[in-house]
PDB file with one MODEL, atoms N, CA, C and O in Angstrom:
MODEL        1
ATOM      1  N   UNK A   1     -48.550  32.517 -77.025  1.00  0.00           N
ATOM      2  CA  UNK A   1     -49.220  31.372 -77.598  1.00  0.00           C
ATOM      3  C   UNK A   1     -50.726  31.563 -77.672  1.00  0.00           C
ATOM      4  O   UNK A   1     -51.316  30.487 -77.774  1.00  0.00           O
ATOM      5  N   UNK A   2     -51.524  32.653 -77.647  1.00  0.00           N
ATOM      6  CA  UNK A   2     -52.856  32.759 -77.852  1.00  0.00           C
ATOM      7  C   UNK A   2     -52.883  32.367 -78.740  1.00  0.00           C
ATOM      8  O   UNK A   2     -52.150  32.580 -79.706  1.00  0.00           O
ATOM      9  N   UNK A   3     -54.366  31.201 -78.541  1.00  0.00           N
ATOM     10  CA  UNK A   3     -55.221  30.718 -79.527  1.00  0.00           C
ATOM     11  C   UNK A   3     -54.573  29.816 -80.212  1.00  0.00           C
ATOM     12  O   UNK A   3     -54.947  29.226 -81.225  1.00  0.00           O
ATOM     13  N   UNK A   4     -53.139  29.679 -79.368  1.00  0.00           N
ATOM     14  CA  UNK A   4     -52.567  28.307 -79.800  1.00  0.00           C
ATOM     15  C   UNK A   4     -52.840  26.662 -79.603  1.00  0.00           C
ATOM     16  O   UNK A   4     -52.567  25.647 -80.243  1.00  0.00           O
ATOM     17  N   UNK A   5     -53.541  26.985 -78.339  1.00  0.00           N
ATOM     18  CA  UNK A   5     -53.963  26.067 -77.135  1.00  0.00           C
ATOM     19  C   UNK A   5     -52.837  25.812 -76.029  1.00  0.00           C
ATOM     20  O   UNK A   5     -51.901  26.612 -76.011  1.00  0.00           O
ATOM     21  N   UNK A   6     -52.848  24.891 -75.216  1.00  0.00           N
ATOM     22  CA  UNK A   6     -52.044  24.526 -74.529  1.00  0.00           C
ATOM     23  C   UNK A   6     -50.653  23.977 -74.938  1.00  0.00           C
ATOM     24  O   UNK A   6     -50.403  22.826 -75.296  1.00  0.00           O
ATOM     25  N   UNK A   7     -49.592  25.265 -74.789  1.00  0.00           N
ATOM     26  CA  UNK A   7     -47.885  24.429 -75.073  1.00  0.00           C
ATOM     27  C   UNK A   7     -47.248  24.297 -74.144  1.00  0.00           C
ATOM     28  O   UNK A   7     -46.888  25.183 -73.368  1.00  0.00           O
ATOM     29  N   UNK A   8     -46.937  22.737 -74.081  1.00  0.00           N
ATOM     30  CA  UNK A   8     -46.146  22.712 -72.503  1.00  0.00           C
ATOM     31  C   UNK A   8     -44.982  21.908 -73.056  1.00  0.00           C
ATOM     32  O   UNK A   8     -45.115  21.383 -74.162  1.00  0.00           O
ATOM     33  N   UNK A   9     -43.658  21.748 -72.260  1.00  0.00           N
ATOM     34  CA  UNK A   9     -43.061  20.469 -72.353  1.00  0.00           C
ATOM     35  C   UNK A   9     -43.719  19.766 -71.728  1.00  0.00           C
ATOM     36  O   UNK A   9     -44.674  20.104 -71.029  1.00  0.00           O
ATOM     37  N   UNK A  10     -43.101  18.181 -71.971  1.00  0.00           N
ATOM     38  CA  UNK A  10     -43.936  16.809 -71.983  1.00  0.00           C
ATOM     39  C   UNK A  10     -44.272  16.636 -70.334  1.00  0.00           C
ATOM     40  O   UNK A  10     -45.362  16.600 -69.765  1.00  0.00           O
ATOM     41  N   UNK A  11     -42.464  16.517 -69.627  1.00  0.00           N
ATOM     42  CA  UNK A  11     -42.757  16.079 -68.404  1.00  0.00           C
ATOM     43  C   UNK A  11     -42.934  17.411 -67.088  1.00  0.00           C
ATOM     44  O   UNK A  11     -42.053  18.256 -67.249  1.00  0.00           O
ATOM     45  N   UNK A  12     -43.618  17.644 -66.204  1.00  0.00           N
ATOM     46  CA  UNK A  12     -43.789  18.903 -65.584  1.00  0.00           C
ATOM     47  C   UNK A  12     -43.985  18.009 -63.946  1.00  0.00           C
ATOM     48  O   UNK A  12     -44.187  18.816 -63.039  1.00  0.00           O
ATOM     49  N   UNK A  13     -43.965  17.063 -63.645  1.00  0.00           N
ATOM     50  CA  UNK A  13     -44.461  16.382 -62.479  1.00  0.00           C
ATOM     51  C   UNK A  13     -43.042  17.172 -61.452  1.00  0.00           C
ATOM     52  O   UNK A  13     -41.821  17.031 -61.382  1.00  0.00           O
ATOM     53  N   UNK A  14     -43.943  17.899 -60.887  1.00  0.00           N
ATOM     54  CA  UNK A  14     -43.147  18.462 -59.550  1.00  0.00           C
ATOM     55  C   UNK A  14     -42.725  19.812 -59.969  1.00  0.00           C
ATOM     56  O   UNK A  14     -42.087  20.289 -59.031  1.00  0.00           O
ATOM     57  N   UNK A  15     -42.773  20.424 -60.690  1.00  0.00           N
ATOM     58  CA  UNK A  15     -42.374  21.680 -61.663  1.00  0.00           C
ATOM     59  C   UNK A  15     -42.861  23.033 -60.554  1.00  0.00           C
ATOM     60  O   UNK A  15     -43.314  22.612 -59.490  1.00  0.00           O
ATOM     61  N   UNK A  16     -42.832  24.061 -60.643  1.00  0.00           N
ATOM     62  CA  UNK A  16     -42.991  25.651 -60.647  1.00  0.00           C
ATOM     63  C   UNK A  16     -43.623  25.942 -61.970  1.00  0.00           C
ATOM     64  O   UNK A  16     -42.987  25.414 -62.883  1.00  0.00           O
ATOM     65  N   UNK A  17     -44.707  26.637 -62.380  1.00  0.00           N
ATOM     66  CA  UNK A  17     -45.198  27.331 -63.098  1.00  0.00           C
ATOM     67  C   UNK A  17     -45.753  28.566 -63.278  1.00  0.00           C
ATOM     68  O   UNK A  17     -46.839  28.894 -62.801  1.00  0.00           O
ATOM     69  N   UNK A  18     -45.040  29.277 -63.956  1.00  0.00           N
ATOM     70  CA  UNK A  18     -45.859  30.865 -64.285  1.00  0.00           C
ATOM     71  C   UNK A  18     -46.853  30.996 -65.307  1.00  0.00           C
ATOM     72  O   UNK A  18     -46.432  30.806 -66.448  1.00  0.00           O
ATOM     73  N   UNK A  19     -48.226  31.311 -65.166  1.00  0.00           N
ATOM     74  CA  UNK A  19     -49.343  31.357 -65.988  1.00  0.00           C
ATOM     75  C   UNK A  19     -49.398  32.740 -66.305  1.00  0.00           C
ATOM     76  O   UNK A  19     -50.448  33.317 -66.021  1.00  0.00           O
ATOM     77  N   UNK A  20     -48.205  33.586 -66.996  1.00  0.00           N
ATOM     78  CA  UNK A  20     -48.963  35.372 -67.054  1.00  0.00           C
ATOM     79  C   UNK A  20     -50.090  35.343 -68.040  1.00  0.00           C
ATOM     80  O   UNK A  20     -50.060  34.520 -68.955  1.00  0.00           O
ATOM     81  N   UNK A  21     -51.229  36.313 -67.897  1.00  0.00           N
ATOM     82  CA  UNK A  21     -52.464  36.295 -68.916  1.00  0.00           C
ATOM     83  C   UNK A  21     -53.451  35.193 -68.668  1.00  0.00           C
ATOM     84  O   UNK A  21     -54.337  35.092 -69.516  1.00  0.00           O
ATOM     85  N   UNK A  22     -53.468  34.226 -67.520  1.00  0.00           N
ATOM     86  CA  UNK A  22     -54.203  33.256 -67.435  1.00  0.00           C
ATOM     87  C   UNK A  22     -55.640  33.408 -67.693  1.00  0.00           C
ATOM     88  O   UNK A  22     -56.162  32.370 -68.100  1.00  0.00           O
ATOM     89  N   UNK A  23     -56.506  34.525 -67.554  1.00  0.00           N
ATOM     90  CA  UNK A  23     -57.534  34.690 -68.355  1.00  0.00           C
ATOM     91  C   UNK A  23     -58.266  33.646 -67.371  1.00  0.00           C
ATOM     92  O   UNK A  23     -57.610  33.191 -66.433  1.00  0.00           O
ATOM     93  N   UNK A  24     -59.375  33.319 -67.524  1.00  0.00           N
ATOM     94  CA  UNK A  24     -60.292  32.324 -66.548  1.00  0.00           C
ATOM     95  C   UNK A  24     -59.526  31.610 -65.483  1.00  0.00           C
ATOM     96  O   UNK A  24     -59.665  31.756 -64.269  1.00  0.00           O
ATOM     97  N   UNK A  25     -58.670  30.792 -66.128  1.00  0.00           N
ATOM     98  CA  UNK A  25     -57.426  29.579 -65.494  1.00  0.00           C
ATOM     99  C   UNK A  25     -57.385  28.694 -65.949  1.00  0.00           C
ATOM    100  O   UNK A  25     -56.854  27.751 -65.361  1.00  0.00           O
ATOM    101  N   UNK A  26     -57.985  28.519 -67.377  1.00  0.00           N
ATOM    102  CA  UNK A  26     -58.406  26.796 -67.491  1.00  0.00           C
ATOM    103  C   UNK A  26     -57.676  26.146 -67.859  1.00  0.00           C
ATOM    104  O   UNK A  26     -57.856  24.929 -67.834  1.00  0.00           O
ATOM    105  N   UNK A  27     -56.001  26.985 -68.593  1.00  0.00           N
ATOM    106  CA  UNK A  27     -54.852  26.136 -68.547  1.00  0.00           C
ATOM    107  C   UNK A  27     -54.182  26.225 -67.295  1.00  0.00           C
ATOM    108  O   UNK A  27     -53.436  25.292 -67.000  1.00  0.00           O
ATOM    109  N   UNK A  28     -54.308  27.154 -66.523  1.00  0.00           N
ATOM    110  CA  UNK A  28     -53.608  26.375 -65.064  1.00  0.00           C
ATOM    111  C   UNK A  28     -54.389  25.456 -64.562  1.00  0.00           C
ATOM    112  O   UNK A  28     -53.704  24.725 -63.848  1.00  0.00           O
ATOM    113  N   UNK A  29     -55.580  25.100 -64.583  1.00  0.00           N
ATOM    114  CA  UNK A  29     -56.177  24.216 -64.037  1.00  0.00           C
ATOM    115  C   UNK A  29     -55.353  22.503 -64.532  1.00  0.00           C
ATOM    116  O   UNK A  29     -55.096  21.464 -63.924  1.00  0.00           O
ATOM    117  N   UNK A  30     -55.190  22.963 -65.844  1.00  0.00           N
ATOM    118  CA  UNK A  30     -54.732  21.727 -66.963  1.00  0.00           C
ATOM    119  C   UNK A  30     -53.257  21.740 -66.546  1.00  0.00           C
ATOM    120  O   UNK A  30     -52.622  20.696 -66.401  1.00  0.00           O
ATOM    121  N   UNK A  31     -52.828  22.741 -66.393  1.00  0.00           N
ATOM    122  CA  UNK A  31     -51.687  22.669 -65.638  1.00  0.00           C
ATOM    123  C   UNK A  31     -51.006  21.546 -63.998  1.00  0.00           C
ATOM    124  O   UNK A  31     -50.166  20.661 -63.833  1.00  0.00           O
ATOM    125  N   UNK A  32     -51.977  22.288 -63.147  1.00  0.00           N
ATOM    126  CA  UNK A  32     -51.920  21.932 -62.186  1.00  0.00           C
ATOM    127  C   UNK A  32     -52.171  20.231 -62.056  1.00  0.00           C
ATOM    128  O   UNK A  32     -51.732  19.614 -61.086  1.00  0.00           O
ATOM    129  N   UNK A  33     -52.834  19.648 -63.016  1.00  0.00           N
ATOM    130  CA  UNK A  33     -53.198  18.140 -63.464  1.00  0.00           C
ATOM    131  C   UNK A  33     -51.494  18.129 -63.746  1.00  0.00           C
ATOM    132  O   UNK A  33     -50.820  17.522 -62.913  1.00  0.00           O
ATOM    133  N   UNK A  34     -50.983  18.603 -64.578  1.00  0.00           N
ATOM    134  CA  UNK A  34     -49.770  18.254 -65.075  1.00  0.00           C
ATOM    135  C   UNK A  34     -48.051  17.989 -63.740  1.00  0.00           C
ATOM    136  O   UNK A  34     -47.019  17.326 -63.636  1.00  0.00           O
ATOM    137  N   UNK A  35     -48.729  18.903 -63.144  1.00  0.00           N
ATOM    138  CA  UNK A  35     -47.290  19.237 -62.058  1.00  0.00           C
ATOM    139  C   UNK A  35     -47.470  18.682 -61.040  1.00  0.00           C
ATOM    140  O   UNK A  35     -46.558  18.843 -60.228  1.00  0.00           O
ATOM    141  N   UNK A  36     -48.916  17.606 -60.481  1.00  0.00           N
ATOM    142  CA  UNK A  36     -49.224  16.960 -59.135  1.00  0.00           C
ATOM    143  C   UNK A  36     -48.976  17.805 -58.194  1.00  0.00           C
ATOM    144  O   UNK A  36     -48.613  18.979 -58.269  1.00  0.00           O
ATOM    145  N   UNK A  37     -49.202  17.113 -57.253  1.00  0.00           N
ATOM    146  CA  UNK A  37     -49.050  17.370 -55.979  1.00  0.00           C
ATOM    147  C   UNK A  37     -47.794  18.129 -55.481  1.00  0.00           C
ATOM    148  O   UNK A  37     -47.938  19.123 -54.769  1.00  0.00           O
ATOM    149  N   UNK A  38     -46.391  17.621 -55.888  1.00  0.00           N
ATOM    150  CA  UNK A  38     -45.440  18.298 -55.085  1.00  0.00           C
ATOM    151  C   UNK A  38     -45.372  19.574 -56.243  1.00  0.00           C
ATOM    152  O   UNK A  38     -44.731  20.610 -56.071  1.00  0.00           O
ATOM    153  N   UNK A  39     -45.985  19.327 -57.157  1.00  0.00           N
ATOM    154  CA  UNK A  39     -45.875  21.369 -58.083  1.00  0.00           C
ATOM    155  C   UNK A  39     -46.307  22.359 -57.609  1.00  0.00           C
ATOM    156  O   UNK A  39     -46.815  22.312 -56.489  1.00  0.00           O
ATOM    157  N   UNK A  40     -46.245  23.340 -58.198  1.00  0.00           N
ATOM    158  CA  UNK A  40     -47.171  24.719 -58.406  1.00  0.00           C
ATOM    159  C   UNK A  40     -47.566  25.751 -59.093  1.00  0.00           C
ATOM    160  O   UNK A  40     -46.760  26.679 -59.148  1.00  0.00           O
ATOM    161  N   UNK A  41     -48.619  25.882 -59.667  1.00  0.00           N
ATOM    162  CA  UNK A  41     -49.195  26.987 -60.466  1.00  0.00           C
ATOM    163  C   UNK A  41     -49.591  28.195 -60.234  1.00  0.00           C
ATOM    164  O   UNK A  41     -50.600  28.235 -59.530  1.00  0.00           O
ATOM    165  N   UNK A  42     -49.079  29.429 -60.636  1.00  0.00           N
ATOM    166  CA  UNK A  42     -49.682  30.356 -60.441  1.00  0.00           C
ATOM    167  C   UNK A  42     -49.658  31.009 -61.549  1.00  0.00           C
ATOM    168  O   UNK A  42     -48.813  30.881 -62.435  1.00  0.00           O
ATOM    169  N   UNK A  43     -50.947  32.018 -61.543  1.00  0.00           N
ATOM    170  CA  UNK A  43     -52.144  32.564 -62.317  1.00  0.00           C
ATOM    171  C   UNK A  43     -52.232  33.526 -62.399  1.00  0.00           C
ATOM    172  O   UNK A  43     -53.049  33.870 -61.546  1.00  0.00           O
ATOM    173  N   UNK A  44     -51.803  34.567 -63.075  1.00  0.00           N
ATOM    174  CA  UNK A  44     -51.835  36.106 -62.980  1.00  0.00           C
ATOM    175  C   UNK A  44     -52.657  36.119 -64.076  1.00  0.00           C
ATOM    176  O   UNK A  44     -52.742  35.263 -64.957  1.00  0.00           O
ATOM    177  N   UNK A  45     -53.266  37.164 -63.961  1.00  0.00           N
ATOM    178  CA  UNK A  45     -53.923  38.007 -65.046  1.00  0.00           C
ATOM    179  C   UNK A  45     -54.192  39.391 -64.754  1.00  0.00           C
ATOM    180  O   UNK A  45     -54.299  39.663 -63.558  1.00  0.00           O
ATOM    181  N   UNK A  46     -54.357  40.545 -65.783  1.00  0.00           N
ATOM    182  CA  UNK A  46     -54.158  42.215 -65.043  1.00  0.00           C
ATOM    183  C   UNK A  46     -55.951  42.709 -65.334  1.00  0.00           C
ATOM    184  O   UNK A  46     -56.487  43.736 -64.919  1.00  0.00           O
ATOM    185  N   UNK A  47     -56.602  41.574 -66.190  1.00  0.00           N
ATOM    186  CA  UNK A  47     -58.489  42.090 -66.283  1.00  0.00           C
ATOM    187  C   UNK A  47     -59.062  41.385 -65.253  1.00  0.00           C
ATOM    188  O   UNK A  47     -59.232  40.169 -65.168  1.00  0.00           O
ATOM    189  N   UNK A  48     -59.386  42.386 -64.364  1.00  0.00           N
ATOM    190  CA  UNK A  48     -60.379  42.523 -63.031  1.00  0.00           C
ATOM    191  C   UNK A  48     -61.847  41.423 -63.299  1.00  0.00           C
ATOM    192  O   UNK A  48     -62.219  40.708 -62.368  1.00  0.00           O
ATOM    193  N   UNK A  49     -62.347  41.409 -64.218  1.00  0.00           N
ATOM    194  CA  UNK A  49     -63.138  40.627 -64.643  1.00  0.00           C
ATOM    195  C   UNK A  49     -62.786  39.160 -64.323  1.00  0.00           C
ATOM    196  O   UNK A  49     -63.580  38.401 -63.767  1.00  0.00           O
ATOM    197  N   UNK A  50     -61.649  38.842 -64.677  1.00  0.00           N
ATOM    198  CA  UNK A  50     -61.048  37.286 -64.137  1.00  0.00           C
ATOM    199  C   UNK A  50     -60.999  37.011 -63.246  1.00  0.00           C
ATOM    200  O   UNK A  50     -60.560  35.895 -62.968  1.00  0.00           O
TER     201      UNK A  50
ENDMDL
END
């Protein structure tokens, strides 16, 4: 989905999430808004720079 923006399904409250390519994080960040408290996001990316 590059440069698609953010595609999620609607409801994610309490979810598991895989971010591969997360790049800065700023959709897991948008993520992590999405899945509350009992969720979780994680963030891979393979450029050292991130």
């Amino acid at each position: 989905y590059y440069g698609c923006g953010l595609v999620v399904p609607e409801y994610l409250e309490g979810s598991r999430v895989l971010d591969l390519g997360c790049g800065s994080g700023r959709d897991c960040y948008m993520l992590s808004q999405l899945v509350g408290e009992k969720g979780h996001v994680t963030g891979i990316d393979m450029t050292e720079d991130q």
